[in-house]
C-alpha positions as CSV (number, residue, x, y, z in Angstrom):
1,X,-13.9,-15.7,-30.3
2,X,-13.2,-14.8,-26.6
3,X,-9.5,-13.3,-25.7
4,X,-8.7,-16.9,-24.1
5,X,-9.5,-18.6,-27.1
6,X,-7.1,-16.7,-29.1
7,X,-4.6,-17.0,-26.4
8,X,-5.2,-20.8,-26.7
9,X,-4.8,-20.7,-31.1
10,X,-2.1,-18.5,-30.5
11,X,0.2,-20.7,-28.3
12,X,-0.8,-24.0,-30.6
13,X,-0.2,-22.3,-33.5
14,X,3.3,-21.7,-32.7
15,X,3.9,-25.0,-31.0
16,X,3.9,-23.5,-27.4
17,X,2.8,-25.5,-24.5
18,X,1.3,-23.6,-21.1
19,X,4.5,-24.2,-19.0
20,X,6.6,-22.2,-22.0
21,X,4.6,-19.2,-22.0
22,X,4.8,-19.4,-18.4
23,X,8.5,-19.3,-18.1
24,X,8.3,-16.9,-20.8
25,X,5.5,-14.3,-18.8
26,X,7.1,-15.8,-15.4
27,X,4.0,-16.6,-14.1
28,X,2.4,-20.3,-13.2
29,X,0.9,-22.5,-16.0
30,X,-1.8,-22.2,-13.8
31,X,-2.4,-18.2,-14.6
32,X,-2.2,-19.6,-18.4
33,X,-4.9,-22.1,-17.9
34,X,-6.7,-19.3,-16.6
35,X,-6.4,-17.0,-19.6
36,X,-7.2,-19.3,-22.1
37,X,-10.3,-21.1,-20.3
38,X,-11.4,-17.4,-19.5
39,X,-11.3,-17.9,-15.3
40,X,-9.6,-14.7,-15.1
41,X,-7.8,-12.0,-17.9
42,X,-4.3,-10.9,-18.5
43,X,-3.6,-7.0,-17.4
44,X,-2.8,-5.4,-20.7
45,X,1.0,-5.0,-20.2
46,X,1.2,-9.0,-20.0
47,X,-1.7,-8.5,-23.2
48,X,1.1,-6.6,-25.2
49,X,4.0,-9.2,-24.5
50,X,1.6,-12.0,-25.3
51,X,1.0,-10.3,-28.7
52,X,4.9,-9.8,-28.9
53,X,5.6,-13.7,-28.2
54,X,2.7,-14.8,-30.8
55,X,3.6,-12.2,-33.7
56,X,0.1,-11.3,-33.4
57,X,-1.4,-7.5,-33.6
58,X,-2.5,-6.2,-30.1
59,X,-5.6,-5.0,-31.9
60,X,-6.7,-8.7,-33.1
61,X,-6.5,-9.5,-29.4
62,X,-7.9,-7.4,-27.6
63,X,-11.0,-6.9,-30.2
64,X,-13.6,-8.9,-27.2
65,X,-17.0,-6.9,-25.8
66,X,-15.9,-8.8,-22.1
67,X,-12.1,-7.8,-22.4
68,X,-13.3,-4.5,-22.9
69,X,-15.5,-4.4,-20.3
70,X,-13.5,-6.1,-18.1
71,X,-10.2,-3.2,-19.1
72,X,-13.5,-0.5,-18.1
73,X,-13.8,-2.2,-14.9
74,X,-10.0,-2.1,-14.2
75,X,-10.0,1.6,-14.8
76,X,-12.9,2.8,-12.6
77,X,-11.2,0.3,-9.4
78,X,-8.0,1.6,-10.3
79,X,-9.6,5.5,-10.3
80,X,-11.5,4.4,-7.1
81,X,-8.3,3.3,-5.2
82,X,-6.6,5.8,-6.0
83,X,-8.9,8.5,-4.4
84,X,-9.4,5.9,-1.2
85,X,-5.2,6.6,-1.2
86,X,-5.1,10.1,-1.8
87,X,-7.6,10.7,0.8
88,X,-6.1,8.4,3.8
89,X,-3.2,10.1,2.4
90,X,-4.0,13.5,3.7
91,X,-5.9,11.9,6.7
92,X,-2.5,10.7,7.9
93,X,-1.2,14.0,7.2
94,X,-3.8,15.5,9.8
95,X,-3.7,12.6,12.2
96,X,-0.2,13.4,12.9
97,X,-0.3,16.9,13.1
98,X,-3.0,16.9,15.7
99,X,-0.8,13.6,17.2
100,X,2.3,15.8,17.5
101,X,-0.3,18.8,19.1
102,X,-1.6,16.1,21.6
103,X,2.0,15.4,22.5
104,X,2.9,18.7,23.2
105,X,-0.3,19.5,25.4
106,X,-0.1,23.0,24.7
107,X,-3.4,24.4,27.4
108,X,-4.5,20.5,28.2
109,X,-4.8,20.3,24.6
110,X,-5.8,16.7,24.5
111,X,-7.3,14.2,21.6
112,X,-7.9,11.0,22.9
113,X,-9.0,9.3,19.8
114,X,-6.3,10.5,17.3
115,X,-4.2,7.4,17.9
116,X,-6.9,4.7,17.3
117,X,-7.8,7.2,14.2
118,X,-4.3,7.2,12.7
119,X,-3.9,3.3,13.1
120,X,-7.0,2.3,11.3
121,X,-6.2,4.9,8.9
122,X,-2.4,3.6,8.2
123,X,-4.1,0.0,7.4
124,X,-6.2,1.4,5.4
125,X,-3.7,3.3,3.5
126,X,-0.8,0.7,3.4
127,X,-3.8,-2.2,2.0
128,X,-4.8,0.2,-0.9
129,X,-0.7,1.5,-1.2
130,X,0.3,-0.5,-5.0
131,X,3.9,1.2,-5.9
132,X,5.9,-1.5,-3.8
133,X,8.3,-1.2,-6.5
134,X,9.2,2.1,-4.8
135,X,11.3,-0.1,-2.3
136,X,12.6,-3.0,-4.6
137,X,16.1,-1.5,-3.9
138,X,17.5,-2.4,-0.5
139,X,19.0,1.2,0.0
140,X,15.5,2.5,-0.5
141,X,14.6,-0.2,2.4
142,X,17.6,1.0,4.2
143,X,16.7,4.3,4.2
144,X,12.8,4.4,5.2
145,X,13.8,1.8,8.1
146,X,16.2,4.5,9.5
147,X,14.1,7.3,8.8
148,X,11.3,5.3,11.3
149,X,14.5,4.7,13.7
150,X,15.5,8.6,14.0
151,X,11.8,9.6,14.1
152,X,11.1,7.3,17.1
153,X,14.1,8.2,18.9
154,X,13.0,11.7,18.8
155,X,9.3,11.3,19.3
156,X,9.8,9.1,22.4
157,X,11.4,11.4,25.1
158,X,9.0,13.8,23.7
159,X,6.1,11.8,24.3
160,X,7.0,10.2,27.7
161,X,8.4,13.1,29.1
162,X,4.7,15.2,29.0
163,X,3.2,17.2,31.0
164,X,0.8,14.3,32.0
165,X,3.4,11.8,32.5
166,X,5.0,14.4,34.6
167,X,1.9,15.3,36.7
168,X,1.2,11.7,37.3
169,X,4.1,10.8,38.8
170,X,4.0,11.1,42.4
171,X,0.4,10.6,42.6
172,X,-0.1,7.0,40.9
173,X,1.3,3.5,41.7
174,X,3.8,2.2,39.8
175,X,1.6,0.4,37.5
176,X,-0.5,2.9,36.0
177,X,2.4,4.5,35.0
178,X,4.0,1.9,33.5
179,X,0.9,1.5,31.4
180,X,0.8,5.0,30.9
181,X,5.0,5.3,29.8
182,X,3.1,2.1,27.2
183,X,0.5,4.2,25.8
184,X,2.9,6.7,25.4
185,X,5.4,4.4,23.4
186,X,2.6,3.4,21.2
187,X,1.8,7.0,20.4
188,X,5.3,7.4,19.7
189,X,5.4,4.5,17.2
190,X,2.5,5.2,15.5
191,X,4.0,9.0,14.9
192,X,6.6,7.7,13.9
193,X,5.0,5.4,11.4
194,X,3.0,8.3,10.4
195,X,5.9,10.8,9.5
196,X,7.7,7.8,7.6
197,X,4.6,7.2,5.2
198,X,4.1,10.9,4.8
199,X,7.3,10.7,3.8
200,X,8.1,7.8,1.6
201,X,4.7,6.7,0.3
202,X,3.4,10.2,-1.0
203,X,1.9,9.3,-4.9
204,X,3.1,12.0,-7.4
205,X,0.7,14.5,-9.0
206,X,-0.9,13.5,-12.2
């Protein structure tokens, strides 16, 4: 007998319909359906309050070749995701060192590319990031949104005020450097971004 069959004895056994274990698990009847036809599987946390709801061992549920293979496959994505995080992680960490370096300018030190870098790699990070729990508080909100705001206010005099920006002034029309003061702005966001992810979204050691 498959996991969703037993689901499905389990709940008419005790006289439950779909839309009561879905108030109960506080999920749609839909995700039930899904369990019990086999369309998808319960993580194990919602496994273990199933088991609690049904007075049923965890063991006697779980005992199925495709949940097991299925938990297996869980683990190595989960392992997998985890080093995609780590790693654009410390990406980041580079990015905007080298970022805060190109600011700066120190000999014509200049990276062109760092700031396309750093954005694709901040997608990639925030897509794979999972502890959004981190910021179910709203002080916790509160206090990475001002962290951005005090980063960017320092960053941007730093990064308009360059030697470049500085040099280019009275040779170039009034256009290019407004698109310049622009590209500097962006660098300035993103750096800001940066720091504030380096900051907030760091994943402790195991």
């Amino acid at each position: 007998m498959t996991i969703g069959e037993k689901l499905k004895v389990c709940r008419t056994e005790n006289k439950f319909t779909q839309a009561d274990i879905a108030k109960e698990m506080h999920v749609s009847r839909k995700t039930i359906s899904g369990w019990e036809t086999g369309r998808n599987y319960p993580d194990l946390g919602s496994i273990v309050r199933l088991s609690e709801i049904y007075h049923v061992p965890l063991e006697d549920l779980v005992r199925d070749d495709r949940m097991l293979d299925h938990f297996e496959e869980q683990r190595k994505n989960s392992l997998r995701a985890e080093k995609i995080l780590r790693a654009t992680y410390w990406i980041n960490v580079v990015c905007a060192i080298l970022e805060i370096i190109d600011n700066l300018r120190p000999n014509g030190f200049h990276l062109a590319l760092i700031p396309l870098v750093l954005m694709i790699n901040l997608a990639l990070l925030i897509s794979y990031f999972d502890k959004w729990y981190k910021f179910k508080e709203p002080f916790s909100i509160v206090k990475l949104i001002l962290t951005f705001i005090v980063l960017f206010i320092i960053f941007t005099p730093i990064s308009i005020m360059n030697h470049d920006v500085i040099q280019a002034l009275p040779h170039h029309d009034a256009y290019f450097i407004s698109g310049m003061m622009t590209a500097r702005l962006v660098s300035a966001f993103l750096l800001s971004v940066s720091i504030t992810v380096i900051i907030f979204f760091r994943s402790p050691h195991k």
